[in-house]
MDAnalysis code that builds the backbone (N, CA, C; Angstrom):
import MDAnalysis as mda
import numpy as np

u = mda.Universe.empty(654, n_residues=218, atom_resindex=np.repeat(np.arange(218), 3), trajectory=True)
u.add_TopologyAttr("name", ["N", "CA", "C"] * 218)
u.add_TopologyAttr("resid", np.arange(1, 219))
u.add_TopologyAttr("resname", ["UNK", "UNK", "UNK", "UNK", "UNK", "UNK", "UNK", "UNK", "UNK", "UNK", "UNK", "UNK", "UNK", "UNK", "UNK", "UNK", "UNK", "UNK", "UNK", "UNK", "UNK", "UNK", "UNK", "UNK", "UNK", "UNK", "UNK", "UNK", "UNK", "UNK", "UNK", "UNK", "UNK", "UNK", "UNK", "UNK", "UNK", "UNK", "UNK", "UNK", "UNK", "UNK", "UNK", "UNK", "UNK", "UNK", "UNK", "UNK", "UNK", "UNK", "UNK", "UNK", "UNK", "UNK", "UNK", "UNK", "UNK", "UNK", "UNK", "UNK", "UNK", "UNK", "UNK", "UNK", "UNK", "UNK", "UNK", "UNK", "UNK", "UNK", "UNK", "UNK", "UNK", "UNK", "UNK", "UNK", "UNK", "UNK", "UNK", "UNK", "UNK", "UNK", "UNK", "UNK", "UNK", "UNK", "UNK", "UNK", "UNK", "UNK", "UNK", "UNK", "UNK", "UNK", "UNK", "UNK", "UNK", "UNK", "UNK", "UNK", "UNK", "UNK", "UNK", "UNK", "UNK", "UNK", "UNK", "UNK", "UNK", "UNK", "UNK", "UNK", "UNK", "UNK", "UNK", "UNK", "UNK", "UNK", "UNK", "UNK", "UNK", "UNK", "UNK", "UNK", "UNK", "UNK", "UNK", "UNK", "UNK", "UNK", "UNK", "UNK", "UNK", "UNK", "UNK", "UNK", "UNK", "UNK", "UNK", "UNK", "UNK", "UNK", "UNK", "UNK", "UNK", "UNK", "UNK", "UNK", "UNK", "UNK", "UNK", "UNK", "UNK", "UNK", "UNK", "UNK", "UNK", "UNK", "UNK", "UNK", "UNK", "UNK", "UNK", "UNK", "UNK", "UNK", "UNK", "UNK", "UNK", "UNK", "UNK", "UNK", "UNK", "UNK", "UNK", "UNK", "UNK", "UNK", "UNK", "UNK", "UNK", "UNK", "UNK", "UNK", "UNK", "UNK", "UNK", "UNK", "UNK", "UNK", "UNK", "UNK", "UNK", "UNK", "UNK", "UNK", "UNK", "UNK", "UNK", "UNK", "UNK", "UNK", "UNK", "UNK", "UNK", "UNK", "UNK", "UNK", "UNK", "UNK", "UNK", "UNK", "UNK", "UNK", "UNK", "UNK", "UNK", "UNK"])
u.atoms.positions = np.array([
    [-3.441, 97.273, 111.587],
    [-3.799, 98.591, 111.063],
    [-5.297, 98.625, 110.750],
    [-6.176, 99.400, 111.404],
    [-7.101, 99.837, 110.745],
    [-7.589, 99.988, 109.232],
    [-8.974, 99.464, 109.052],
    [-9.654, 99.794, 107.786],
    [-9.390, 101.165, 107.205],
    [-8.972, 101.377, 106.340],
    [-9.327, 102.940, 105.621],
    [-9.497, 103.180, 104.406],
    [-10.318, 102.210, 103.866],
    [-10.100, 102.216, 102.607],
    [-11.688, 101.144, 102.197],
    [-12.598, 101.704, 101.173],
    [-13.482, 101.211, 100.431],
    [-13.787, 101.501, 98.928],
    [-14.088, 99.858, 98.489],
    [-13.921, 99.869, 97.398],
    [-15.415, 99.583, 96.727],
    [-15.906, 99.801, 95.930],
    [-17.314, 99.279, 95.349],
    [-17.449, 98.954, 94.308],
    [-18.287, 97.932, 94.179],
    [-18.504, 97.756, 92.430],
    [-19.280, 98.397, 92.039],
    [-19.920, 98.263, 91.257],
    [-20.657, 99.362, 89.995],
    [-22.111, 98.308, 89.910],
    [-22.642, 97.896, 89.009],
    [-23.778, 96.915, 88.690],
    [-24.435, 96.383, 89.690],
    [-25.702, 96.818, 90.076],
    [-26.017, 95.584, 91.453],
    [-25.971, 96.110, 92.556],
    [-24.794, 97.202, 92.689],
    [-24.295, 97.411, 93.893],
    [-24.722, 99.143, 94.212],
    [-23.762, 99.917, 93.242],
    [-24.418, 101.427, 93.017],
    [-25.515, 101.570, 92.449],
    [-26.141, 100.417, 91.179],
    [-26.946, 101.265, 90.469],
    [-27.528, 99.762, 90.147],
    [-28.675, 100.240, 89.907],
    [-29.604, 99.139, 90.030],
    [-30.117, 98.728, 88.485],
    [-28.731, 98.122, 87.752],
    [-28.554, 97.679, 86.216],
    [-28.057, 96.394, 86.087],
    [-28.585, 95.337, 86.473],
    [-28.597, 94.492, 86.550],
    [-30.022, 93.632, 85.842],
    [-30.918, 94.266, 86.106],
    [-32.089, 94.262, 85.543],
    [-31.870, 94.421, 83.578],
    [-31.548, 95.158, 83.581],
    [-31.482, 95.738, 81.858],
    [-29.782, 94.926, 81.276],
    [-28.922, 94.571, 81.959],
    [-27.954, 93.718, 81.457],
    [-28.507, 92.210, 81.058],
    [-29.201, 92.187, 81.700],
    [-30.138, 90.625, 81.683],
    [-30.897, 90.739, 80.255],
    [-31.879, 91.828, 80.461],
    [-32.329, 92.031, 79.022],
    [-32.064, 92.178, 78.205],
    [-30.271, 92.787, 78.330],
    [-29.368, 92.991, 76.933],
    [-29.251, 91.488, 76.547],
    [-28.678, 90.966, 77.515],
    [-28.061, 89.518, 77.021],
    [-29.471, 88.561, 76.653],
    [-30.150, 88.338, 77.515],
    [-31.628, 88.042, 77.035],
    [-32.229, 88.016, 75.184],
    [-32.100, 89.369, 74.976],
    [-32.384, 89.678, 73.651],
    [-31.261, 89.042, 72.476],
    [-29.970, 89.188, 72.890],
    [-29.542, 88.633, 71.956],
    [-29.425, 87.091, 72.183],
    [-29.349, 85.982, 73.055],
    [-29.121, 84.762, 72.971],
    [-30.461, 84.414, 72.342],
    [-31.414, 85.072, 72.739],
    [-32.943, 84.488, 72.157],
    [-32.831, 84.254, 70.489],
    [-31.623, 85.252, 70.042],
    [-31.516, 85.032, 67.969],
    [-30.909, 83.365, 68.080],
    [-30.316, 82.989, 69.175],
    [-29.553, 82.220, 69.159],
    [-30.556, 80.619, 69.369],
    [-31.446, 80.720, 69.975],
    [-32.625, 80.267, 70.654],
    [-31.902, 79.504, 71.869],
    [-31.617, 80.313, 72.346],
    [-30.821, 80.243, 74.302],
    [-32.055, 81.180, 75.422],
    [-32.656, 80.384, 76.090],
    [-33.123, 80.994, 76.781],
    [-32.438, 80.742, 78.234],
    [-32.340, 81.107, 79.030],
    [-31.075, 81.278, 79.968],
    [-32.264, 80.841, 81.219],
    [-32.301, 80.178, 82.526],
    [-32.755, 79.868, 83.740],
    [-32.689, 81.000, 84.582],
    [-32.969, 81.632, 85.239],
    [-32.930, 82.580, 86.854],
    [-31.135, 81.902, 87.300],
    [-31.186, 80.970, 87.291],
    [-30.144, 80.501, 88.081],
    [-28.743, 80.821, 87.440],
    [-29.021, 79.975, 85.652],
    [-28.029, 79.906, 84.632],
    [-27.323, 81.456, 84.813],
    [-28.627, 82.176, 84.696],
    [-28.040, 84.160, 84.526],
    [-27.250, 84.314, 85.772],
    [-27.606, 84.346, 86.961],
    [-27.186, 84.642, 87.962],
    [-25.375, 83.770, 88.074],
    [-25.199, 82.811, 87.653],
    [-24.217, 81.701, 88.062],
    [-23.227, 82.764, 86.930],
    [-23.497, 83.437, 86.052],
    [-22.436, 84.377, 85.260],
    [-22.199, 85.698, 85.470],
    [-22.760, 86.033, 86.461],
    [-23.128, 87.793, 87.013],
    [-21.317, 87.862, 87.441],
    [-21.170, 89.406, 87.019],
    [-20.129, 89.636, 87.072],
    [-18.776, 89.906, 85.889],
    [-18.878, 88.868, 85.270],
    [-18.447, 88.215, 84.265],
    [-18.182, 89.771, 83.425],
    [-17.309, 89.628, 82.451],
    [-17.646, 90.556, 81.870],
    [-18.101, 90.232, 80.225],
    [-18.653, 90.862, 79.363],
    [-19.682, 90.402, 78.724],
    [-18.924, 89.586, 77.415],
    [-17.825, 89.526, 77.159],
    [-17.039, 88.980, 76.307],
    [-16.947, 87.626, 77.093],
    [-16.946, 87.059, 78.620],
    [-16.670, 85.731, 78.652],
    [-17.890, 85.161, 79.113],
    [-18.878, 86.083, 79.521],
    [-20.349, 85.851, 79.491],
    [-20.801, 85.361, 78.501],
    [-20.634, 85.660, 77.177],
    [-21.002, 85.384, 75.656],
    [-20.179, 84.249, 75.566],
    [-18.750, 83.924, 76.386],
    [-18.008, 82.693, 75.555],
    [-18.797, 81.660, 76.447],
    [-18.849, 81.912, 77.593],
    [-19.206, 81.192, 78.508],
    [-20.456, 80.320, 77.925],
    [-21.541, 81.217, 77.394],
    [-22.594, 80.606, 76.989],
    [-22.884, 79.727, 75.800],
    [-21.953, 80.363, 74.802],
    [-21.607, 79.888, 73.303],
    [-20.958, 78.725, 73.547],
    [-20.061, 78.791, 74.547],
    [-19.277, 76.934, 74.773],
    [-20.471, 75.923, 75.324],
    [-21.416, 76.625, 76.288],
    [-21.879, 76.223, 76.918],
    [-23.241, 75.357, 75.824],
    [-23.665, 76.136, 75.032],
    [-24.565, 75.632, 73.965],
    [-24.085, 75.357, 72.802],
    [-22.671, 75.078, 72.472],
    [-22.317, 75.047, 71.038],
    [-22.482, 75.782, 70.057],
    [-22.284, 77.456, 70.535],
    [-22.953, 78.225, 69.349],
    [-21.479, 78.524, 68.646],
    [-21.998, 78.547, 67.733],
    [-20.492, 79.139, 66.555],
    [-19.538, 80.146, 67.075],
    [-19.188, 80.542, 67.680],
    [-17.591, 81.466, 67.732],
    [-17.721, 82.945, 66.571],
    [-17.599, 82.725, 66.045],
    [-17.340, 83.608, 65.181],
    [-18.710, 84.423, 65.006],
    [-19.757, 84.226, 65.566],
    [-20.816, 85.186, 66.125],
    [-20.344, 86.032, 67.452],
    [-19.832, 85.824, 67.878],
    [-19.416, 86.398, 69.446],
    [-19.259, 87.497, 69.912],
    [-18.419, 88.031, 68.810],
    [-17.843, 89.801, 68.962],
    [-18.826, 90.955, 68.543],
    [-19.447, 90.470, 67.614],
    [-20.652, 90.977, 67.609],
    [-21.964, 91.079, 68.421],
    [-21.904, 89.780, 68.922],
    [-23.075, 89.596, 70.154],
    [-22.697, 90.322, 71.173],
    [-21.210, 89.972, 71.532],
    [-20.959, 91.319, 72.635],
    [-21.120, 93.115, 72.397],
    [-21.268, 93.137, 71.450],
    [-20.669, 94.559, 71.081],
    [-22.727, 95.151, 71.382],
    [-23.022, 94.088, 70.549],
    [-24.808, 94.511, 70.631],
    [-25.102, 94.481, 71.979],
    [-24.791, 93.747, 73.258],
    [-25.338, 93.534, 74.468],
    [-24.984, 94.593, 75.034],
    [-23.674, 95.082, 75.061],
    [-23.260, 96.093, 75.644],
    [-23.816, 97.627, 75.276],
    [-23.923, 97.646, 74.179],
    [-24.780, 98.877, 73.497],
    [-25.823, 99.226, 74.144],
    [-26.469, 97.380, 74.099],
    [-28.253, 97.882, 74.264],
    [-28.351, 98.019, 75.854],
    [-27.561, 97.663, 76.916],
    [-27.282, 97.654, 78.067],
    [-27.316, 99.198, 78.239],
    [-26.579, 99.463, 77.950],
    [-25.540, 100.929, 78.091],
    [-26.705, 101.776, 78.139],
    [-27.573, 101.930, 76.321],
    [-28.941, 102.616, 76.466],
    [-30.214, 102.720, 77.532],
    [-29.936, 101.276, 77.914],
    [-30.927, 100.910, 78.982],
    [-31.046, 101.534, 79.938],
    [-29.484, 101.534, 80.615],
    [-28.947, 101.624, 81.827],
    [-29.217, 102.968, 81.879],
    [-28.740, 103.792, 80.818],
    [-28.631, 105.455, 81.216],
    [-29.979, 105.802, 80.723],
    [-31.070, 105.221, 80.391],
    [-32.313, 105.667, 79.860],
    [-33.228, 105.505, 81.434],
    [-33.018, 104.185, 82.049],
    [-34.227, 103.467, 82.733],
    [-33.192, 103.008, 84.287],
    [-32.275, 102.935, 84.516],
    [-31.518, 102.525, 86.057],
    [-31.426, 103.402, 86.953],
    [-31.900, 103.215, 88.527],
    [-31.605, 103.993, 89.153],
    [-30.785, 103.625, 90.344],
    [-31.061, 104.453, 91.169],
    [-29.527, 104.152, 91.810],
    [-29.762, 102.996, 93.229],
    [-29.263, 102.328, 93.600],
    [-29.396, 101.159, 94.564],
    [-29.639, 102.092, 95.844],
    [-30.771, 101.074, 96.621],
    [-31.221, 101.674, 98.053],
    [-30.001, 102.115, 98.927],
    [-29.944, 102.671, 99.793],
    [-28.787, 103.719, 100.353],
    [-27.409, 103.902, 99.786],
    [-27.318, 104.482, 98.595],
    [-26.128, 104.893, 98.325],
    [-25.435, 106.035, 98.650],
    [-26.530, 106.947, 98.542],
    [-26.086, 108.497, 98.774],
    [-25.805, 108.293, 100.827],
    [-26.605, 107.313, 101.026],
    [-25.712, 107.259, 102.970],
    [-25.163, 106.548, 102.899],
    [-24.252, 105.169, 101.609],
    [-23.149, 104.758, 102.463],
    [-22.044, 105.129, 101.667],
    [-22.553, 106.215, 101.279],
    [-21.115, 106.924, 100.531],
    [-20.835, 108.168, 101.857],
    [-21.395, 108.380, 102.349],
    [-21.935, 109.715, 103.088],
    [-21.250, 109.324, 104.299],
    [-21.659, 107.956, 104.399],
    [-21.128, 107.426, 105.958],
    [-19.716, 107.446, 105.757],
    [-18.680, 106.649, 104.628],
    [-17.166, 106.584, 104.372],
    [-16.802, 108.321, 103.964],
    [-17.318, 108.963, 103.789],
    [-16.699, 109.747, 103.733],
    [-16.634, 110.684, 104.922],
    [-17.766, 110.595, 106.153],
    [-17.702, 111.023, 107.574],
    [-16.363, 110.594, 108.571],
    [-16.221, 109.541, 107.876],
    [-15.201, 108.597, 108.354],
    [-13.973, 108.814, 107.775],
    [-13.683, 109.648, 107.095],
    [-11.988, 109.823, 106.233],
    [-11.717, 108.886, 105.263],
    [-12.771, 108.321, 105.101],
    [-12.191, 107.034, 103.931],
    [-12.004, 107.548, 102.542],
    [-10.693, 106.614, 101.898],
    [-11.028, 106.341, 100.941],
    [-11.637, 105.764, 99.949],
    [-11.774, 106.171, 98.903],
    [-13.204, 105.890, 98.369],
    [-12.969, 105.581, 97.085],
    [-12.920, 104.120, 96.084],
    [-12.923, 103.587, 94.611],
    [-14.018, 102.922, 94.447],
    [-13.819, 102.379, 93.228],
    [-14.932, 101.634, 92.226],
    [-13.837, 100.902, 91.425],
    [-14.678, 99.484, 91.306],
    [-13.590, 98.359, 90.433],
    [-15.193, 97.668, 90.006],
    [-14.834, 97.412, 88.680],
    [-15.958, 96.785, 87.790],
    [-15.225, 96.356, 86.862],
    [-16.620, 95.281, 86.667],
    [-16.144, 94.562, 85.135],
    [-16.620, 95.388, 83.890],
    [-17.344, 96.379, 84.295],
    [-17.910, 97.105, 83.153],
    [-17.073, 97.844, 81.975],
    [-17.551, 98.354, 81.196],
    [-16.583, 98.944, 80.343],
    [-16.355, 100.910, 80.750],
    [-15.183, 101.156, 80.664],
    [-15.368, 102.751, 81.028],
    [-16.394, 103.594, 80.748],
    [-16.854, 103.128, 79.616],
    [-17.662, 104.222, 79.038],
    [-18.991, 104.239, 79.764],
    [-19.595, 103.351, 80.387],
    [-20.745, 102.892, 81.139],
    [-20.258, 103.648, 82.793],
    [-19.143, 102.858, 83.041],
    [-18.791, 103.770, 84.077],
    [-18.981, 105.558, 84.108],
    [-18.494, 105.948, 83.344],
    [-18.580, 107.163, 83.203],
    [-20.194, 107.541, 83.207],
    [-21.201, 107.105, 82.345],
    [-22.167, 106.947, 82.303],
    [-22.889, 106.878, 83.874],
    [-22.725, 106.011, 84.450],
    [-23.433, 105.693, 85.874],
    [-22.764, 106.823, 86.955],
    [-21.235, 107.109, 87.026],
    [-21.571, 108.213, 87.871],
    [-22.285, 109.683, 87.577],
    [-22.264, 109.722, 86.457],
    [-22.793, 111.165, 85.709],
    [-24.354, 111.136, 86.586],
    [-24.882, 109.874, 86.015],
    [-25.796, 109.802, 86.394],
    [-26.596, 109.947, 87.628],
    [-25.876, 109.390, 88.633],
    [-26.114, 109.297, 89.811],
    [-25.504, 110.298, 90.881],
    [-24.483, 111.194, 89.690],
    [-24.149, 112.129, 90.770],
    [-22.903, 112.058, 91.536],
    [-22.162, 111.192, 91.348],
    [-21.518, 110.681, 92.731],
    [-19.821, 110.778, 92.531],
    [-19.439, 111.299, 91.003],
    [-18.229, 111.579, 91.020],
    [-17.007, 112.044, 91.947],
    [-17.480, 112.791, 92.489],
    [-17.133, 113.855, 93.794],
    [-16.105, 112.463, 95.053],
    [-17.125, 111.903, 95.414],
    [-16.830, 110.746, 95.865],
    [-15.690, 110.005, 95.846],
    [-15.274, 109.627, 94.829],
    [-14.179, 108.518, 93.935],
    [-13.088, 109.161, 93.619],
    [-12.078, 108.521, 94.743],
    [-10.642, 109.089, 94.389],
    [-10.290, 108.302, 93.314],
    [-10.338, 107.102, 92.753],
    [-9.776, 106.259, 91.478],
    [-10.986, 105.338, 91.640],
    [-11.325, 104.983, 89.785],
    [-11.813, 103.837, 88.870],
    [-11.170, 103.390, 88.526],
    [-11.430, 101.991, 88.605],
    [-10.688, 100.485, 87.901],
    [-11.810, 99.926, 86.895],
    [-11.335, 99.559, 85.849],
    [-12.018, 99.103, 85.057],
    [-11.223, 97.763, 84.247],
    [-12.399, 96.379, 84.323],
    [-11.418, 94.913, 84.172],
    [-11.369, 95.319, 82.627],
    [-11.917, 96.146, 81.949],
    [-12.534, 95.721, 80.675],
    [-11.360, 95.442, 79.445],
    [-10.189, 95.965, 79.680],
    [-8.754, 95.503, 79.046],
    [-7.876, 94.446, 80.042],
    [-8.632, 94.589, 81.308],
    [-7.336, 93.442, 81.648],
    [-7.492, 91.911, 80.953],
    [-6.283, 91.110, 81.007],
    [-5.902, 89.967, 81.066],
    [-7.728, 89.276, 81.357],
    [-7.936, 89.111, 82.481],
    [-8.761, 88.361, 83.283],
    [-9.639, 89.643, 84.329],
    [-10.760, 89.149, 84.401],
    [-11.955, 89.741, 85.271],
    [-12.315, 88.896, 86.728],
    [-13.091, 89.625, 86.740],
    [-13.611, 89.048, 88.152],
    [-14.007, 87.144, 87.472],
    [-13.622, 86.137, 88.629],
    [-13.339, 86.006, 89.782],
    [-12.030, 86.396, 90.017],
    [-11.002, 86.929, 88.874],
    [-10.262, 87.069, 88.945],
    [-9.619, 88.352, 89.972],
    [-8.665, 88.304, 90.646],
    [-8.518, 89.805, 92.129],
    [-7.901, 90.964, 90.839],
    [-7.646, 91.306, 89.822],
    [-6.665, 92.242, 89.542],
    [-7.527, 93.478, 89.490],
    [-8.368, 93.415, 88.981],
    [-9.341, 94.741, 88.725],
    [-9.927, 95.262, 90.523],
    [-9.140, 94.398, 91.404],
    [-9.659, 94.923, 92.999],
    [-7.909, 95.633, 93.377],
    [-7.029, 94.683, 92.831],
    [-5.580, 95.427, 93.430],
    [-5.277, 96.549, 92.860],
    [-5.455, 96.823, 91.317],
    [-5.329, 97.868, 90.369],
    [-5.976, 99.167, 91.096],
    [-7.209, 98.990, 91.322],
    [-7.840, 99.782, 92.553],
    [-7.556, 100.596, 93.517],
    [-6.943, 99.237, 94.297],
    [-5.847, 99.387, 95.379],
    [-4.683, 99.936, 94.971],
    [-3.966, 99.977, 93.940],
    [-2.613, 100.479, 93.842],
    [-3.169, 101.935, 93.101],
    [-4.125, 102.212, 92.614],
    [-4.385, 103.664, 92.318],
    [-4.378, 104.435, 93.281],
    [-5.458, 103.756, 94.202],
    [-5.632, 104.623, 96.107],
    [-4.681, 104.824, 96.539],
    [-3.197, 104.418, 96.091],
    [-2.120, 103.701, 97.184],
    [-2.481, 103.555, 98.626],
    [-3.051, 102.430, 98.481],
    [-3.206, 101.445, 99.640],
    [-3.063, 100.275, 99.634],
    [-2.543, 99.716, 100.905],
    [-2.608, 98.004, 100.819],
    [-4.120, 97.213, 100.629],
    [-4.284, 96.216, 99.828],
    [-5.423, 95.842, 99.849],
    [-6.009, 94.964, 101.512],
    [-5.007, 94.814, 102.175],
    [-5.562, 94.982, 103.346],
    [-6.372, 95.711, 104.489],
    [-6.004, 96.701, 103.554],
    [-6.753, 97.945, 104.087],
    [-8.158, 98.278, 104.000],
    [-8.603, 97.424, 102.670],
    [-9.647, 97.767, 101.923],
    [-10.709, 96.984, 102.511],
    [-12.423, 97.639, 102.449],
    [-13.499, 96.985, 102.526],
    [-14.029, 97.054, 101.186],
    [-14.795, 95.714, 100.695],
    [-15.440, 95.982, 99.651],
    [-17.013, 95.305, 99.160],
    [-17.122, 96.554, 98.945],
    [-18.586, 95.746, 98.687],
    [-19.138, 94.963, 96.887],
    [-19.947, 93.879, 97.024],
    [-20.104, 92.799, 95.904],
    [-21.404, 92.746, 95.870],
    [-22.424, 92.239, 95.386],
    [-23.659, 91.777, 94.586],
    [-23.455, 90.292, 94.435],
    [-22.379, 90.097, 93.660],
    [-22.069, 88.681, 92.998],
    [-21.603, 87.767, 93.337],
    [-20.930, 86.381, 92.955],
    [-20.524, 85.656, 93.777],
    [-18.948, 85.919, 93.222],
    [-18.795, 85.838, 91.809],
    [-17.827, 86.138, 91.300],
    [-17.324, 87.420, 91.307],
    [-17.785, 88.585, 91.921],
    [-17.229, 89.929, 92.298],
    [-16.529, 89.236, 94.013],
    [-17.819, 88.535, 94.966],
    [-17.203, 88.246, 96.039],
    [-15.696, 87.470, 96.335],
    [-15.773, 86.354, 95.333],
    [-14.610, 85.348, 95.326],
    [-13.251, 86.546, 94.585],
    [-13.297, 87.699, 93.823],
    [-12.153, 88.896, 94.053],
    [-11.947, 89.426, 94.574],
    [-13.001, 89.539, 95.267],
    [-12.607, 90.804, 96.461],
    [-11.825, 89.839, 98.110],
    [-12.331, 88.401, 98.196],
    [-11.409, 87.901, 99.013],
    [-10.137, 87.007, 98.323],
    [-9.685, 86.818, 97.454],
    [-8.563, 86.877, 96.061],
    [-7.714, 87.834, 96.572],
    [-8.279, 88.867, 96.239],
    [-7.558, 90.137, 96.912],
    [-7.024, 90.549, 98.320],
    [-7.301, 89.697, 99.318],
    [-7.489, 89.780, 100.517],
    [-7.485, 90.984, 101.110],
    [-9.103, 91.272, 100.628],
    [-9.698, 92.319, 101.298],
    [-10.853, 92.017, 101.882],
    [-11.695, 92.493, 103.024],
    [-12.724, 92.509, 103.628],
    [-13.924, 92.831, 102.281],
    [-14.932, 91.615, 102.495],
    [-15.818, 91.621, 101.550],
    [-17.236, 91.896, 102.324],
    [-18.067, 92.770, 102.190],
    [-19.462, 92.813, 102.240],
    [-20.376, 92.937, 101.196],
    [-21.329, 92.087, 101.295],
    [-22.108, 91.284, 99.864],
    [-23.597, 91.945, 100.441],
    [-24.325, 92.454, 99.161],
    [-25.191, 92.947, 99.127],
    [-26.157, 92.381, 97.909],
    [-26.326, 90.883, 98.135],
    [-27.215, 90.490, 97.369],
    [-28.659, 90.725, 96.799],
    [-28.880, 90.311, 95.367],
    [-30.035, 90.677, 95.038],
    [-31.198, 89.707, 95.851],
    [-32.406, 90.458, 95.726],
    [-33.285, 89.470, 96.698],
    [-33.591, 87.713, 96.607],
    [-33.848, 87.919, 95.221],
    [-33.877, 86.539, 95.018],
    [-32.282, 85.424, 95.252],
    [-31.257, 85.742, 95.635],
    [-29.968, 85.404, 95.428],
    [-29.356, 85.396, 97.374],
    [-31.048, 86.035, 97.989],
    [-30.046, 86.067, 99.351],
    [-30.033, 84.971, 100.452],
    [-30.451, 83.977, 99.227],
    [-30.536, 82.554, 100.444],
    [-29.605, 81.413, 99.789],
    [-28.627, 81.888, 99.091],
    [-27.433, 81.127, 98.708],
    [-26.491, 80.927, 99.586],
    [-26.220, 79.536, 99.954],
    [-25.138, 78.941, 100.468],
    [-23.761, 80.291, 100.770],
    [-23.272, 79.983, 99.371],
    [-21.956, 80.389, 99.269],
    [-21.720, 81.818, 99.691],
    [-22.503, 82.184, 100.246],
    [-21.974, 83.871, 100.487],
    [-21.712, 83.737, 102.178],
    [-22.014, 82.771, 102.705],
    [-21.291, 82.546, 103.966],
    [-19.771, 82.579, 104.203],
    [-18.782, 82.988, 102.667],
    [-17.273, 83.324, 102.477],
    [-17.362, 84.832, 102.650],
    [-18.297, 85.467, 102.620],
    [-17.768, 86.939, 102.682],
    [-17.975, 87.299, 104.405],
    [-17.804, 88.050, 104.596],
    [-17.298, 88.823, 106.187],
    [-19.048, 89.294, 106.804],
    [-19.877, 89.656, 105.726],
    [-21.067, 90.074, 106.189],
    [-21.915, 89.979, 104.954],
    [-23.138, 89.727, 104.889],
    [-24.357, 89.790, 104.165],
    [-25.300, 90.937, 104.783],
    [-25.723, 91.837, 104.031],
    [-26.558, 92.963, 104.111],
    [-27.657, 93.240, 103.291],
    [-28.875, 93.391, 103.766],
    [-30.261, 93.247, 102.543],
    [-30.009, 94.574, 101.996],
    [-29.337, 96.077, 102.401],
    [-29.054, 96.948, 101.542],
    [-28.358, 97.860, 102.431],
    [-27.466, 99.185, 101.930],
    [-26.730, 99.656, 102.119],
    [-27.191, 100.296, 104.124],
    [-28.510, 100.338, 103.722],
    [-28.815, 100.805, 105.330],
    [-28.502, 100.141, 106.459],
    [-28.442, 98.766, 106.159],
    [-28.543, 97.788, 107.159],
    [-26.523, 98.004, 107.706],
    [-25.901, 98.858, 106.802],
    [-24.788, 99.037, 107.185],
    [-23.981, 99.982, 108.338],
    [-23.901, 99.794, 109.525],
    [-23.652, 100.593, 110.797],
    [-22.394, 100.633, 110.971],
    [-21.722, 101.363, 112.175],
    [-20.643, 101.352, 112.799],
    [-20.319, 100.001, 113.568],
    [-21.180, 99.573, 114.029],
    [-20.949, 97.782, 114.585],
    [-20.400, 97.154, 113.700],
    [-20.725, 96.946, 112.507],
    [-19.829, 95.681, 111.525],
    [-18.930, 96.321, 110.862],
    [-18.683, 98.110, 111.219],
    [-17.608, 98.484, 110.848],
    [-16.167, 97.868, 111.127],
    [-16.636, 97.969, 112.710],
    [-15.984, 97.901, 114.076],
    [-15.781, 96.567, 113.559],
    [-16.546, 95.369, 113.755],
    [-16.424, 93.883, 113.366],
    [-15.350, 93.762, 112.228],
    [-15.282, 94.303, 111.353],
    [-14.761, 93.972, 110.681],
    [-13.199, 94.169, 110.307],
])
């Protein structure tokens, strides 16, 4: 059966907030005196910001019982950021333009929290677009985890076989093939000479580089 079905993430991918999540989390580990590597940040992208914060707190021994608060501040100051200063990732408005020339269906699955979601399409316009949002931010488990890609999928009612999806991350990528769905990864620049993205179906420097050939391919 034919593709008919695309799914997208949110961060990285639509909207170019990835930049100001860094600075959320940035600002608060620095009370902590955590300064995080290019690499360290990147190796948690995805994540959502409650195991981002545990992740790091295990990772440096920081107390626990700071946590819920650190998340609650990152996400805030993110959120402000995002809808003050983010704009929208190089060809979105054509590869939304292109799936919808094409009859596709059309979601969003993120680790983000709804309210940000809501936030970024307002922003960008693009509501119109999106037959169903998934959001990990109450599930069980997040990305690398697949549920916030099938949940998706079972809103669209479609098989996740059906689905193409596009990632930023490594841990958005490793759900979206979890899910066994067709993955196309649209890495950030500094991130596009990593090994591991040789698991997804295609690597693309941005939404333009996306044609009817690796439609077809895929």
């Amino acid at each position: 059966m034919p593709l008919n079905t695309v799914i997208f993430d949110m961060d990285g991918v639509l909207i170019d907030s990835e930049p100001f999540w860094e600075e959320a989390g940035t600002e608060i580990l620095e009370k902590f005196g955590i300064v995080l590597t290019p690499d360290q940040y990147f190796s948690t992208t995805g994540l959502r910001t409650r195991e981002w914060i545990d992740w790091w707190f295990t990772h440096f021994k920081i107390d626990k019982s700071y946590a819920k608060e650190a998340e609650r501040s990152i996400v805030t100051k993110a959120k402000e950021k995002i809808e003050k200063h983010a704009v929208a990732m190089t060809g979105v408005d054509y590869i939304l333009q292109f799936f919808k020339e094409r009859n596709f269906i059309i979601g969003l699955a993120t680790s983000s929290p709804v309210s940000l979601i809501e936030v970024v399409i307002e922003k960008l316009q693009i509501k119109q677009y999106f037959k169903a949002v998934s959001s990990a931010e109450e599930l069980p488990h997040s990305k690398p985890h697949p549920q916030v890609y099938l949940n998706c999928a079972e809103k669209l009612n479609v098989s996740p076989l059906d689905c193409i999806c596009f990632e930023d991350s490594y841990n958005g990528m490793i759900a979206a093939k979890a899910a066994r769905m067709k993955c196309v990864v649209v890495p950030a620049v500094s991130q596009r000479h990593q090994p591991y993205w040789s698991a997804a179906n295609f690597k693309i420097e941005s939404f333009f580089h996306f044609e009817e050939k690796i439609l077809q391919e895929l």
